[in-house]
C-alpha positions as CSV (number, residue, x, y, z in Angstrom):
1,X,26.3,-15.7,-4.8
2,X,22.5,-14.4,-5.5
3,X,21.1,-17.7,-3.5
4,X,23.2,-17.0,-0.1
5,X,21.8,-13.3,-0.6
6,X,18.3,-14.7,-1.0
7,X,18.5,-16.4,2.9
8,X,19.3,-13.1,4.1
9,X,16.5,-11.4,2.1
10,X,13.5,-13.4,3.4
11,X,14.7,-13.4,7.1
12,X,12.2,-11.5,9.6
13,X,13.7,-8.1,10.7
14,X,11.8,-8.7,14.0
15,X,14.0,-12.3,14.5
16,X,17.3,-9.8,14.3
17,X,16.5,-6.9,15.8
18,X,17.0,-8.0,19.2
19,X,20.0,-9.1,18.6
20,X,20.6,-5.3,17.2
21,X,19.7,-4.5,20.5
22,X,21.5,-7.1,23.1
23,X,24.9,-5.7,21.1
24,X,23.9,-2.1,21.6
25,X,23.3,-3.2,25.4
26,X,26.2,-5.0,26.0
27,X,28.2,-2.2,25.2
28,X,26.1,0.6,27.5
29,X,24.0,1.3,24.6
30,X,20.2,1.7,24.6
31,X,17.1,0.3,22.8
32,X,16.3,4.4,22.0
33,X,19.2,4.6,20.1
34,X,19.1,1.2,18.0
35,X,15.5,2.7,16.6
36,X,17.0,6.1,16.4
37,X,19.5,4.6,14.1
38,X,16.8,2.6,12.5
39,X,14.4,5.1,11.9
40,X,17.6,7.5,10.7
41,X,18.5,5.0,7.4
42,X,14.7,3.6,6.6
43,X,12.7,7.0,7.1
44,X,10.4,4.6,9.6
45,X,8.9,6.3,12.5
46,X,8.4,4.5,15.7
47,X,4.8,3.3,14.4
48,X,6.1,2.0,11.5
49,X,9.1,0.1,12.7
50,X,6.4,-1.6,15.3
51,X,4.2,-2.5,12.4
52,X,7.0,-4.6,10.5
53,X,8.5,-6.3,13.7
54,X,4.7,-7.3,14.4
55,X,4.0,-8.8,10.6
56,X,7.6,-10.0,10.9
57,X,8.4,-8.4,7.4
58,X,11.6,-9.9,5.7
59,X,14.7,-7.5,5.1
60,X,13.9,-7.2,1.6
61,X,10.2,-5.9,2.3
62,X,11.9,-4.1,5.3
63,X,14.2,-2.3,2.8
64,X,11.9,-1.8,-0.3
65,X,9.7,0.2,1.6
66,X,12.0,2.0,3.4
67,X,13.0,5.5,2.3
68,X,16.6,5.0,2.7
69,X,18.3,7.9,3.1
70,X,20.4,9.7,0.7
71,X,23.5,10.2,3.2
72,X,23.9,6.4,3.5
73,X,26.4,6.9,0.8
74,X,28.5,8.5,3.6
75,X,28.7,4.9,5.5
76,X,31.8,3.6,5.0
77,X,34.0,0.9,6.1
78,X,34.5,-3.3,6.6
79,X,31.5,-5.3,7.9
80,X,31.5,-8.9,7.6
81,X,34.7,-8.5,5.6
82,X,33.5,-6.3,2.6
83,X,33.6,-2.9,2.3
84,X,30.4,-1.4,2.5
85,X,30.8,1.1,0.2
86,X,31.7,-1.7,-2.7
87,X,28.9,-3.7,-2.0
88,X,27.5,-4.2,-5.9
89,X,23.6,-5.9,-4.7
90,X,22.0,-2.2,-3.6
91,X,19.7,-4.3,-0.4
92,X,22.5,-6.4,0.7
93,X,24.4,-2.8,0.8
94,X,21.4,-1.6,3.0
95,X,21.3,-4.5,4.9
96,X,25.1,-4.1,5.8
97,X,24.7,-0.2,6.2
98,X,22.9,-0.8,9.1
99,X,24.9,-4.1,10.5
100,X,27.8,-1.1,10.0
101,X,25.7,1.5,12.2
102,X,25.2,-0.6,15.0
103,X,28.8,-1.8,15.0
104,X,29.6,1.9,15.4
105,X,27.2,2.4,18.3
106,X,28.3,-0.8,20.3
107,X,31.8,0.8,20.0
108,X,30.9,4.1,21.3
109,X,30.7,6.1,18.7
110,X,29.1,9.5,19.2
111,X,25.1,9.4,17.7
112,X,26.2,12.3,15.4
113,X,29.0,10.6,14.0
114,X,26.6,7.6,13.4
115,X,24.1,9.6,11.9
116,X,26.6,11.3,9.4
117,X,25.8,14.4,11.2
């Protein structure tokens, strides 16, 4: 299992993130609240999310240096047919915590909700 976990490790954040964005879109969502979301579960501000989409940082980097926060353990639910909250590999569980979030906003879910406000 650790080698499919290693393709998703070394993929650029920058090559997914617009498609983060096109789903929040498609559904009436906004760019603003993709990065909101972002910024809410890494601890990046604005200038720091723009530095690892320009060095195209890989999710692992993206996540080590990330100051996750501590109500991600509030995320729960399926994504990609696990549940998040079981997920054993601690980045692959980040990595799907925010898959998760941006499921929830393309459905409509209030930011609040999201934000495990």
């Amino acid at each position: 299992m650790k080698n499919n976990f290693d393709r998703v490790f070394k993929m650029s954040f920058a090559g997914v993130y617009p498609h983060y964005i096109e789903k929040a879109e498609k559904k009436g969502r906004t760019k603003a609240e993709v990065d909101e979301i972002i910024h809410w579960l890494t601890g990046y501000d604005q200038q720091t999310l723009q530095k690892h989409l320009d060095d195209k940082t890989n999710f692992e980097t993206f996540f080590k240096q990330a100051k996750v926060n501590p109500n991600s353990s509030k995320i729960t639910g399926v994504i990609c047919g696990y549940r998040v909250e079981e997920i054993e590999d601690k980045l692959i569980q980040q990595i799907r915590y925010l898959d998760k979030l941006i499921d929830e906003l393309a459905k409509g879910k209030a930011m609040e909700k999201i934000l495990r406000k």
